[in-house]
N, C-alpha and C positions, 0 to 999 in steps of 0.2 A: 504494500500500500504506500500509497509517496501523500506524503503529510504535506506537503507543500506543494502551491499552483507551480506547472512549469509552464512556461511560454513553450509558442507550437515550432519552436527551432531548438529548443531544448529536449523535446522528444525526438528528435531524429539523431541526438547525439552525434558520434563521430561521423555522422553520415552526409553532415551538411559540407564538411570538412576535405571528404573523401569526394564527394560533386564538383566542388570548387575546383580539385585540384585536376580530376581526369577530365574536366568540360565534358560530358558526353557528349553528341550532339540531340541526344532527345533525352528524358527524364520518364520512366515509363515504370509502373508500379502494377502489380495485379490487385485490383483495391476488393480482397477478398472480405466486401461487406457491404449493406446497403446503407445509405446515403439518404435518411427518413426518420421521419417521426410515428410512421404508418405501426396500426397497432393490430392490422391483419396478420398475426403470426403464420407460416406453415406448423398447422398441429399435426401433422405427419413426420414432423422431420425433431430431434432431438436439441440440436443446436443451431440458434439464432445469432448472426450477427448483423449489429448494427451501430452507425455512427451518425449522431445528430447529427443534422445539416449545419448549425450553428459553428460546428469543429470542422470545415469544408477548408477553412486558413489553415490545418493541418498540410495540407497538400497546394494552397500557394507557397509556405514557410518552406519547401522543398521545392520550389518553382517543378512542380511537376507538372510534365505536359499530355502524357495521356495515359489515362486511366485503362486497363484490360477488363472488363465484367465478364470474362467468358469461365466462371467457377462454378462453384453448387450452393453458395449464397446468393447469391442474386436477385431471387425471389423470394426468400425468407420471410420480406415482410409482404409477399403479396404484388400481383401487379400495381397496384398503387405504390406501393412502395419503389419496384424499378421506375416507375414514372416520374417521383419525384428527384430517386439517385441521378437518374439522365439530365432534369431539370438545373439542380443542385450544380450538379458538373460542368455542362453548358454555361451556366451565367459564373462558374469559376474560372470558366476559359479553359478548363482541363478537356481536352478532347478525350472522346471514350471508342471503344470498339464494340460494334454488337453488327448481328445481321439481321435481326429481327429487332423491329420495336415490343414494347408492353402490349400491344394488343394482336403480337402474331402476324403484325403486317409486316413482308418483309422489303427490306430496305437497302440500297445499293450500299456497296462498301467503298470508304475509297482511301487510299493509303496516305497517311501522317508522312511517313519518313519511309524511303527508298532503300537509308545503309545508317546504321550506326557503328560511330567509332570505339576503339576499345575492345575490351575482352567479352565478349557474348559466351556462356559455358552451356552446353546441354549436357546434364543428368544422367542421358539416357546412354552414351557414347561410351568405349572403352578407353582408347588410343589418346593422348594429349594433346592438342595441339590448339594454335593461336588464333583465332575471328581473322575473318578478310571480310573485306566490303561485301561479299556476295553467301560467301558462307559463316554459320555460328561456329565458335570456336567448342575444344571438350576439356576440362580442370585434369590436372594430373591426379587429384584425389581418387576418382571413379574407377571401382573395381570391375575386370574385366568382366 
């Protein structure tokens, strides 16, 4: 429990730090949560997450630029609730990915960014090796 307010640059810790210094060229988060006040829970599913809309400067304080919603919260709090996350995000200026809107209509995609710079790591890979403009890079950590 933290006894004391932090400001919303304070919660990202050494992370603001570590931005600053590699400039990405995009700032991209998977914002594994909805973005509402929507008190439609899924009573199917065990766990709910959510982040008042109010805490939305969590993610200008990171000059984040676009938001991923492609998780299994999403709808947590209900179509209302993705409607407002979209909302929310929109007038934060944080671009978001989806293909489909809140009501199933589906909606043309169209790409933020072409290539980021830096180390991009996939999980899923065995072999180590470093990001190129066209391909993600894989962490030496990852067992074969």
């Amino acid at each position: 429990m933290v006894d004391t307010p932090l400001s919303y640059q304070q919660v990202w810790g050494d992370v603001l730090h570590e931005l600053q210094r590699v400039r990405p060229d995009a700032r991209i988060v998977n914002l594994e949560t909805a973005v509402t006040t929507s008190d439609d829970w899924d009573r199917q599913k065990g766990i709910h997450y959510r982040m008042h809309p109010g805490n939305v400067a969590l993610l200008r304080a990171a000059g984040i630029d676009v938001a991923v919603l492609g998780n299994n919260h999403v709808l947590d709090w209900g179509a209302g609730g993705l409607r407002e996350t979209l909302t929310v995000l929109r007038d934060a200026g944080v671009r978001h990915g989806r293909s489909r809107d809140a009501t199933g209509t589906r909606r043309r995609r169209r790409r933020c960014y072409t290539r980021l710079r830096g180390d991009c790591w996939c999980s899923r890979t065995a072999r180590p090796a470093p990001a190129s403009p066209s391909v993600g890079g894989r962490p030496p950590s990852v067992p074969a």
